[in-house]
C-alpha positions as CSV (number, residue, x, y, z in Angstrom):
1,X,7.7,-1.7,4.9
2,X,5.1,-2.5,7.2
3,X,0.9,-1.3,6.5
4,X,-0.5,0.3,9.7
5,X,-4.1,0.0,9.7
6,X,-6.1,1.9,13.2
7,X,-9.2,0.6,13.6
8,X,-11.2,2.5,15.8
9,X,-14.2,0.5,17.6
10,X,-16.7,-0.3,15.1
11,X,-20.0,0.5,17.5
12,X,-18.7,4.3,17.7
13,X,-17.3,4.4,13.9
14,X,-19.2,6.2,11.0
15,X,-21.0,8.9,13.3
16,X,-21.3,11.6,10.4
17,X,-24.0,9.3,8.9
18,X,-26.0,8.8,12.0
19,X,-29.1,11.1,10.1
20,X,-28.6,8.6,6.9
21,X,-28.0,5.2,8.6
22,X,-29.0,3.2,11.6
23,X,-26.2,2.0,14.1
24,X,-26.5,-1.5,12.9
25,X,-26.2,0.0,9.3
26,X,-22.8,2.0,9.8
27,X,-21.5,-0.7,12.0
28,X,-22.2,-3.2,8.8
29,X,-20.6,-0.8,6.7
30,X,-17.6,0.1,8.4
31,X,-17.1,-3.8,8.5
32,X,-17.5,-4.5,4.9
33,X,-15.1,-1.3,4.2
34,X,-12.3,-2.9,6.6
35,X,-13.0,-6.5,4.2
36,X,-12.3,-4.2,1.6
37,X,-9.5,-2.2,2.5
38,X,-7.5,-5.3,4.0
39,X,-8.1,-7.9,1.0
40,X,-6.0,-4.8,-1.5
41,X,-3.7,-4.2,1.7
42,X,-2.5,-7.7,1.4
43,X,-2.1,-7.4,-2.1
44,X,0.8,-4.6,-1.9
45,X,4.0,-6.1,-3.7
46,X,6.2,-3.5,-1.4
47,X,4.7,-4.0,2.4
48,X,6.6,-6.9,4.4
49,X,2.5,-7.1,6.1
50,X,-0.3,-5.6,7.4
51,X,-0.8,-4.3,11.2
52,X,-4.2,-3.9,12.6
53,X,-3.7,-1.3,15.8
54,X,-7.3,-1.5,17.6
55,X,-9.2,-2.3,20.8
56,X,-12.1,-3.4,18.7
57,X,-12.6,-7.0,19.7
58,X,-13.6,-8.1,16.1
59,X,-10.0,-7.1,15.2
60,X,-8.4,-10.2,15.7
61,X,-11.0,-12.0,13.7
62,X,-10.1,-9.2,11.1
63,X,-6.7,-9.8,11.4
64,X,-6.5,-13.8,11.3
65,X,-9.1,-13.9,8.0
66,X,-6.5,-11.9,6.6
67,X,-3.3,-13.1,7.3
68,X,-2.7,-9.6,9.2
69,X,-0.8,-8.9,12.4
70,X,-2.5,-7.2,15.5
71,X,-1.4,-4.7,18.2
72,X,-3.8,-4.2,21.0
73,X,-4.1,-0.6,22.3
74,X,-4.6,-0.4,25.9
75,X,-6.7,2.7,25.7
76,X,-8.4,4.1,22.7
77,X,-6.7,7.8,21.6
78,X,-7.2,8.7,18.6
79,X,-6.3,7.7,14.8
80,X,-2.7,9.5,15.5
81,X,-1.7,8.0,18.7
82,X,-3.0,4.2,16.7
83,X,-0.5,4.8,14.1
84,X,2.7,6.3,16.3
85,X,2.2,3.3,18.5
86,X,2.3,1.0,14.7
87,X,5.5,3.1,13.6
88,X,7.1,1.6,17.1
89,X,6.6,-1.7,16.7
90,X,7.6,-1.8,12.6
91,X,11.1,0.2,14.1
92,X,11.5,-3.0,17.0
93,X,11.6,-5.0,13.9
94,X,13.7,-2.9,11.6
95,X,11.2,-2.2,9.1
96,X,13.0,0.3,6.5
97,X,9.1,2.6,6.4
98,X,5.8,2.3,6.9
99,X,2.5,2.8,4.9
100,X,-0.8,4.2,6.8
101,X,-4.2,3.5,5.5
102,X,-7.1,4.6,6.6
103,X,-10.2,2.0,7.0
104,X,-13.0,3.8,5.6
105,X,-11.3,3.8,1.6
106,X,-13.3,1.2,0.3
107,X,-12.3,2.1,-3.3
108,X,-8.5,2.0,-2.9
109,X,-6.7,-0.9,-4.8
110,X,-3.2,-2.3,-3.9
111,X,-1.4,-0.4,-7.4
112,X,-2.3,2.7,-5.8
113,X,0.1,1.7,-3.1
114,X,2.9,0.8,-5.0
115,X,2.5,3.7,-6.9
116,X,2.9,5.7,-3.8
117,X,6.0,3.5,-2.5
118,X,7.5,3.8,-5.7
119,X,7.1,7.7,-5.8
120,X,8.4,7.5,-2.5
121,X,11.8,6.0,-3.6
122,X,14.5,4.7,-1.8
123,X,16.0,7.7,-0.1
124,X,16.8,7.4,3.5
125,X,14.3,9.9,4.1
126,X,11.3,10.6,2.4
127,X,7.5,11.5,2.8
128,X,4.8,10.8,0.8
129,X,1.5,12.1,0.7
130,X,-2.1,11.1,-0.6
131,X,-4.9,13.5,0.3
132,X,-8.5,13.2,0.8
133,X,-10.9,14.1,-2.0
134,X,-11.2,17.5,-0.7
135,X,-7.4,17.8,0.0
136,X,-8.1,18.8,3.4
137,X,-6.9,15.4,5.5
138,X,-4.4,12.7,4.5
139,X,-5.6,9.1,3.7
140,X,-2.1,7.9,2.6
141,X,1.0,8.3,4.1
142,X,4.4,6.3,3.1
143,X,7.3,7.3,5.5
144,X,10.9,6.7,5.3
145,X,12.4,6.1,8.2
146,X,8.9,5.2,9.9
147,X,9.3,8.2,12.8
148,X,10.5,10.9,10.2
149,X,7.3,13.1,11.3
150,X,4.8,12.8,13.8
151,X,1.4,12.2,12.8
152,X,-1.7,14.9,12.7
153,X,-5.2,13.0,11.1
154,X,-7.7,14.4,11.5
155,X,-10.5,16.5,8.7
156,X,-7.5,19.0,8.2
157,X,-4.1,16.7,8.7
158,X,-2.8,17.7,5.0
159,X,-1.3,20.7,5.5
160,X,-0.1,20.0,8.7
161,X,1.5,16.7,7.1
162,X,3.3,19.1,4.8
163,X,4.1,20.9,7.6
164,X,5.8,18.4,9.5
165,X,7.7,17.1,6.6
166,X,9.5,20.6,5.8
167,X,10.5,20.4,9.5
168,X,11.4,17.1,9.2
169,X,13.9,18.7,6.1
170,X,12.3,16.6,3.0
171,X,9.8,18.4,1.0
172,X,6.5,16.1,0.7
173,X,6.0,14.0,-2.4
174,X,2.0,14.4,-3.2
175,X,0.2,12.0,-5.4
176,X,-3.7,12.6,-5.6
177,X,-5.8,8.9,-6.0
178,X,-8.9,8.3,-6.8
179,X,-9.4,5.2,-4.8
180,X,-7.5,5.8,-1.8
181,X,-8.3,9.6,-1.7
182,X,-12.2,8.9,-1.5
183,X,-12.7,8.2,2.5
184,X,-16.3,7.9,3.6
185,X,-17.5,9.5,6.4
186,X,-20.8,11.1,5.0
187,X,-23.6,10.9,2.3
188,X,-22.4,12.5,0.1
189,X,-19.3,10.4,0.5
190,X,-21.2,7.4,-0.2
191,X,-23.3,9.1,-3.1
192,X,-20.0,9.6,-4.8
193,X,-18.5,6.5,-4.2
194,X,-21.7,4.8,-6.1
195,X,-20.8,7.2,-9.0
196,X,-17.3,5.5,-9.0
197,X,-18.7,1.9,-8.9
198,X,-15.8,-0.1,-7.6
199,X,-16.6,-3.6,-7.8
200,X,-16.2,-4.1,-4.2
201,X,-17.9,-5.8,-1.2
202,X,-19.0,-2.5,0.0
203,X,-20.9,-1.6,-3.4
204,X,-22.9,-4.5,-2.7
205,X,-23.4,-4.2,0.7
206,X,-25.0,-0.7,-0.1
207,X,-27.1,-2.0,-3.0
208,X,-28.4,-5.1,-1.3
209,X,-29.4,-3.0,1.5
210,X,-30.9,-0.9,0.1
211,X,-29.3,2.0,1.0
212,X,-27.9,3.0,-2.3
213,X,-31.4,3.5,-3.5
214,X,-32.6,5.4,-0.5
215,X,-30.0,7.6,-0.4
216,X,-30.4,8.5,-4.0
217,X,-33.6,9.1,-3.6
218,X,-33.0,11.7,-0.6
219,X,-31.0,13.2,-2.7
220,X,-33.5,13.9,-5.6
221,X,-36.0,14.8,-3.4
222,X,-33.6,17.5,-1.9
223,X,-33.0,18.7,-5.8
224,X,-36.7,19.6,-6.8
225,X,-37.5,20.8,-3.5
């Protein structure tokens, strides 16, 4: 099984926290998040590797630090069209399923994937399904073969996903994590991913930089207003 990782480029990435952070700050985050997410990607017993699908030129730098393979989009559209062009190159080289992960899961850890391969099983045809926090959009999906469904992210992919899968003739296997199910894409996103405290490069980063502490201390001053 082969990891497909979209990367979308990292000056427009993070837009939701453009009232929190400056551009310099997101970029910087989103960075440290990718460090994150691919050092417990390259971790997973079941994947066969790691595909970065971007036009981001930092992608290859990305990709060689981390012993990752990289497919170059020739236009940039959308997370979806990233990961269906991924499931075509892992079927040129036979791969038996792919795994998407999002970019922006700082928290997840590589037994959260195997979890989800191994829930997965090894039917001929099977989907698996991690949600988001709120269980509106899909941060995790493990398909067997890779082109069983087509893809939908997006804020409200998850029930579409289902969708697609009950089409497809296989009922969805769901399995809720608390790493990989915690994107962030505002705030309150990173608010509750200090709660969690995952020792991770991104905790630091938003200590050091003080944006842990000044987005707390928004956040009180919204609560005794």
């Amino acid at each position: 099984m082969w990891i497909i990782l979209p990367i979308k480029n990292l000056d427009q990435a993070k837009q939701r926290l453009s009232g929190a952070l400056t551009p310099a700050e997101r970029r910087r985050l989103f960075e440290t998040m990718l460090e994150d997410v691919l050092s417990e990607a390259r971790k997973v017993a079941a994947a066969d590797g790691v595909l970065i699908v971007s036009r981001e030129p930092k992608a290859r730098e990305l990709a060689d630090r981390h012993g990752a393979e990289l497919l170059v989009e020739p236009q940039n559209e959308g997370q979806s069209t990233a990961v269906q062009r991924g499931v075509l190159w892992a079927m040129a080289r036979e791969s038996r399923g792919v795994i998407t992960l999002p970019g922006d899961a700082p928290g997840l850890r590589a037994g959260e994937i195997d979890e989800l391969v191994l829930l997965n099983g090894h039917d001929a045809r099977s989907v698996t399904l991690s949600p988001s926090h709120d269980r509106r959009g899909t941060n995790c999906i493990v398909a067997t073969p890779p082109d069983i469904i087509p893809f939908h992210f997006g804020h409200d992919s998850f029930k579409p996903h289902c969708e697609e899968a009950e089409k497809a003739g296989v009922t969805a296997k769901i399995r809720p994590l608390p790493g990989i199910g915690l994107d962030i894409d505002t705030p309150e996103d990173v608010l509750k991913f200090l709660e969690m405290a995952p020792q991770t490069r991104t905790l630091h980063f938003l200590q050091e930089s003080g944006i842990a502490e000044r987005l707390r201390a928004d956040r009180d001053k919204d609560q005794t207003a």
